[in-house]
C-alpha positions in Angstrom: 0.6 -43.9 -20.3 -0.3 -40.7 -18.9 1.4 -37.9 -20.1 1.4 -34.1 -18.5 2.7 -31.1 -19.8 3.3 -27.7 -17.6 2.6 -25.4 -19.7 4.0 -21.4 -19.0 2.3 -18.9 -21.7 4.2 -15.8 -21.9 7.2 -16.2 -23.5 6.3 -19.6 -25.3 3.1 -18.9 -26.7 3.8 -15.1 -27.0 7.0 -13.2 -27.3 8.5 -10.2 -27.7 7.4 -10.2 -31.5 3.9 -10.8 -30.9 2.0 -8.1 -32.4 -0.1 -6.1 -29.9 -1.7 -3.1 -30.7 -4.1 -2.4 -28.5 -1.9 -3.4 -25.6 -3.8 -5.9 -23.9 -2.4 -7.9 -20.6 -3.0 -11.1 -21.9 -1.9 -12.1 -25.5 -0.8 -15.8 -27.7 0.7 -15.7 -30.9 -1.2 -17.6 -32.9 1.8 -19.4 -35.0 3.0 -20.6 -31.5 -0.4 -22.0 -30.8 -0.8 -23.6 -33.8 3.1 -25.8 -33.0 1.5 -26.1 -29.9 -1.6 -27.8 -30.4 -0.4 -29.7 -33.0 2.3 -30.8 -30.3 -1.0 -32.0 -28.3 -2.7 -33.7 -30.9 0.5 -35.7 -31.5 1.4 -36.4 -28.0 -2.3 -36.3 -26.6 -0.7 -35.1 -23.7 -2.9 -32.8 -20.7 -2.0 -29.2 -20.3 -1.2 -28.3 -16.5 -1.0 -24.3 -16.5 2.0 -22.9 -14.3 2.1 -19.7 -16.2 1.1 -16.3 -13.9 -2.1 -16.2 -15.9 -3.8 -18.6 -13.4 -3.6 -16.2 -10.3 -5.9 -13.8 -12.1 -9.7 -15.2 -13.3 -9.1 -13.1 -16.2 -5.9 -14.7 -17.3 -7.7 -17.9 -17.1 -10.6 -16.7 -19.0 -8.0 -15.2 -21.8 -6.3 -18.8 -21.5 -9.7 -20.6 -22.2 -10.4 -18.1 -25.2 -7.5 -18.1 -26.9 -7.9 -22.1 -27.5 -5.5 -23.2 -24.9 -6.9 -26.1 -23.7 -5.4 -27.0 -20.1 -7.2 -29.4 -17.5 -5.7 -28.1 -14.5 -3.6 -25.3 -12.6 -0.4 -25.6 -10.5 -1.4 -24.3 -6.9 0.8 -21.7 -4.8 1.4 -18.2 -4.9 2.5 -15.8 -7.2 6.2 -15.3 -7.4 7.0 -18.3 -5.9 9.4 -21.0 -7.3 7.4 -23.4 -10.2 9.9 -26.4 -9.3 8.0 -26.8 -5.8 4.8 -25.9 -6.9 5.2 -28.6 -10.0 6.7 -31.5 -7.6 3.8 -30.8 -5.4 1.3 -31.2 -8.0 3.1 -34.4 -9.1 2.7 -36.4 -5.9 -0.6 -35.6 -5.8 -0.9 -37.1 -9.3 1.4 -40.4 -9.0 -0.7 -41.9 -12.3 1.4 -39.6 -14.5 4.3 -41.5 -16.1 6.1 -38.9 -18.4 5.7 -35.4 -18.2 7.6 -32.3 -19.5 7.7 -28.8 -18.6 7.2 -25.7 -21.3 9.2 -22.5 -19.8 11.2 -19.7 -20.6 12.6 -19.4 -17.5 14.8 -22.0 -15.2 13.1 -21.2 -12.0 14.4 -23.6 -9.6 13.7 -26.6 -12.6 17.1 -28.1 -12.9 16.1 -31.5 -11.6 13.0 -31.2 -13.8 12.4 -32.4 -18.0 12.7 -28.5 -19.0 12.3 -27.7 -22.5 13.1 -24.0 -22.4 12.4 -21.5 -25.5 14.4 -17.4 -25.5 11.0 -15.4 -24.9 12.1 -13.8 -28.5 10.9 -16.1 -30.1 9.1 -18.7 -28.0 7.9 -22.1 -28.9 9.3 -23.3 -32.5 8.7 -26.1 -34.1 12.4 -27.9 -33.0 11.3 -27.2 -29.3 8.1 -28.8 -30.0 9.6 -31.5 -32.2 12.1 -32.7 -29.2 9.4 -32.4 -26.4 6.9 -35.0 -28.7 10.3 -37.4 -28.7 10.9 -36.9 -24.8 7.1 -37.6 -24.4 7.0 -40.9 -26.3 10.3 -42.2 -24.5 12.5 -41.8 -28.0 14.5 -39.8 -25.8 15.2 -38.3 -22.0 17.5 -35.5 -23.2 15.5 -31.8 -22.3 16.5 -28.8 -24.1 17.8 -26.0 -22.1 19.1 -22.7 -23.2 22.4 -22.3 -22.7 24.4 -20.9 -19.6 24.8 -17.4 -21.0 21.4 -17.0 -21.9 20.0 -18.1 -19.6 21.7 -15.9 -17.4 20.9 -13.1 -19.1 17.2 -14.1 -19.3 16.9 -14.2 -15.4 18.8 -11.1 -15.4 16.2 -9.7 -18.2 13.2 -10.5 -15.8 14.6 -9.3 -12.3 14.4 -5.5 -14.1 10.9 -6.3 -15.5 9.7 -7.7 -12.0 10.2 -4.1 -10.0 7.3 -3.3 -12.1 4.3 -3.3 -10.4 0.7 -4.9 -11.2 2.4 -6.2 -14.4 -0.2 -9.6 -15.6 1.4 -9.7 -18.6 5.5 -9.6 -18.9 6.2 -7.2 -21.9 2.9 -5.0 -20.7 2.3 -2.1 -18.7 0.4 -1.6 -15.1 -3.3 0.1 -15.6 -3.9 2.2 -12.7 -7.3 3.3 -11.6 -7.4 6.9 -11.8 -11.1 8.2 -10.4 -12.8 10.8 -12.5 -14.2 13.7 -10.6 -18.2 13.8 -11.8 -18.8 18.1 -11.5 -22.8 18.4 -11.4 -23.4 15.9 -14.2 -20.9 16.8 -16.6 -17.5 14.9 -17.1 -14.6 17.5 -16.8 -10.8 17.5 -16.4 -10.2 19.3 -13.5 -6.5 20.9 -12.5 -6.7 18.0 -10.0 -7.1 15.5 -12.2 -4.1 16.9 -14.1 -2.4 17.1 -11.5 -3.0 13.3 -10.1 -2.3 12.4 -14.0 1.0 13.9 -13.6 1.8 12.4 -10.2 0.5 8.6 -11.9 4.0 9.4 -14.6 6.8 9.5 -12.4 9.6 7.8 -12.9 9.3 4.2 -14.0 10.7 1.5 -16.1 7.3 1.6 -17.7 5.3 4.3 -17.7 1.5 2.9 -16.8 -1.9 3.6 -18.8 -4.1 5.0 -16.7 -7.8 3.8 -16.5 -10.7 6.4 -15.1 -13.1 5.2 -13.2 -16.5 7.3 -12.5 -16.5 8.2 -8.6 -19.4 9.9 -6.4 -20.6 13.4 -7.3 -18.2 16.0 -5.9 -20.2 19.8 -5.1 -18.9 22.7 -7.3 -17.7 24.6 -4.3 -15.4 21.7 -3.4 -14.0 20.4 -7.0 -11.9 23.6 -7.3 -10.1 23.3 -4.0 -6.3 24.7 -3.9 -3.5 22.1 -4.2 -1.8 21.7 -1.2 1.4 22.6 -1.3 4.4 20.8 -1.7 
């Protein structure tokens, strides 16, 4: 028997709990790993990604280091509905003969085995628990979250997806900032400051900003007026 399970990261090995101090775009909680793999090693089941990691090589990379051990990737673009994507991948792979999907969100899953954890507090060991019984044929009930919740979930992550350049769902955009170079010596200029400032407008998140070394600009030219607004 050939078991498969679609695995999404954030808010199942992550969550809004997670400690995260230094802010990074791709983080696992390493309690929810541990139910995880155990989950694995019981079920011996392969890990097919769907989680937005795999659209960036350094999501997969983070994936791979963190001791997530997945054999293959979902194709299809960003933002587009999972169900499809998963189906797809299926028919490709008619030697699978159970499989289960691992997601905080109900994208377009209904007429899949969904096992669904809140994003606060992602993968438990009752989730886990009832996905090894759905895998081994004990059972075919999934384990959704409930209509409320779930609504308020999708409502949740339509305001977090008008954020741009967002890899990770609880982090915050980096936008590259380039640092004026003035004769070999680095130096915030008023237009730096100014760009800075222009970077911190409005948002639902406000963005760290990365700077990035640029050509050499000539002293005559670095201290050019504004223009005006």
């Amino acid at each position: 028997m050939v078991c498969v399970i679609f695995l999404d990261i954030d808010g199942v090995l992550n969550c809004t709990d997670t400690p995260n101090p230094l802010e990074l775009p791709y983080i696992v909680d390493k309690r929810r790993l541990r139910v995880f793999n155990r989950l694995i090693a019981r079920t011996r089941a392969k890990i097919v990604l769907i989680s937005d990691w795999r659209h960036d090589p350094a999501g997969l990379f983070a994936a791979r280091y963190h001791g997530i051990r997945y054999q293959d990737v979902v194709s299809g673009r960003p933002k587009k509905p999972r169900g499809n994507q998963i189906r797809a991948w299926l028919k490709r792979h008619p030697k699978v003969t159970r499989y289960a999907v691992i997601d905080d969100d109900d994208d377009q899953l209904d007429e899949l085995p969904l096992f669904q954890p809140s994003n606060s507090t992602g993968l438990t060991a009752r989730i886990a628990n009832s996905i090894e019984r759905y895998l081994v044929g004990k059972t075919d009930k999934d384990m959704r979250s409930g209509t409320i919740v779930r609504t308020l979930e999708n409502a949740r992550k339509q305001i977090n997806g008008s954020r741009s350049s967002v890899c990770c769902k609880e982090k915050r955009p980096i936008i590259e900032c380039p640092l004026l170079i003035q004769s070999g010596h680095d130096r915030v200029t008023q237009r730096q400051r100014w760009l800075a400032a222009a970077i911190h407008l409005p948002m639902l998140s406000a963005p760290s900003v990365r700077l990035t070394p640029v050509r050499p600009i000539h002293p005559r030219r670095a201290h050019r007026p504004l223009p005006a607004e």
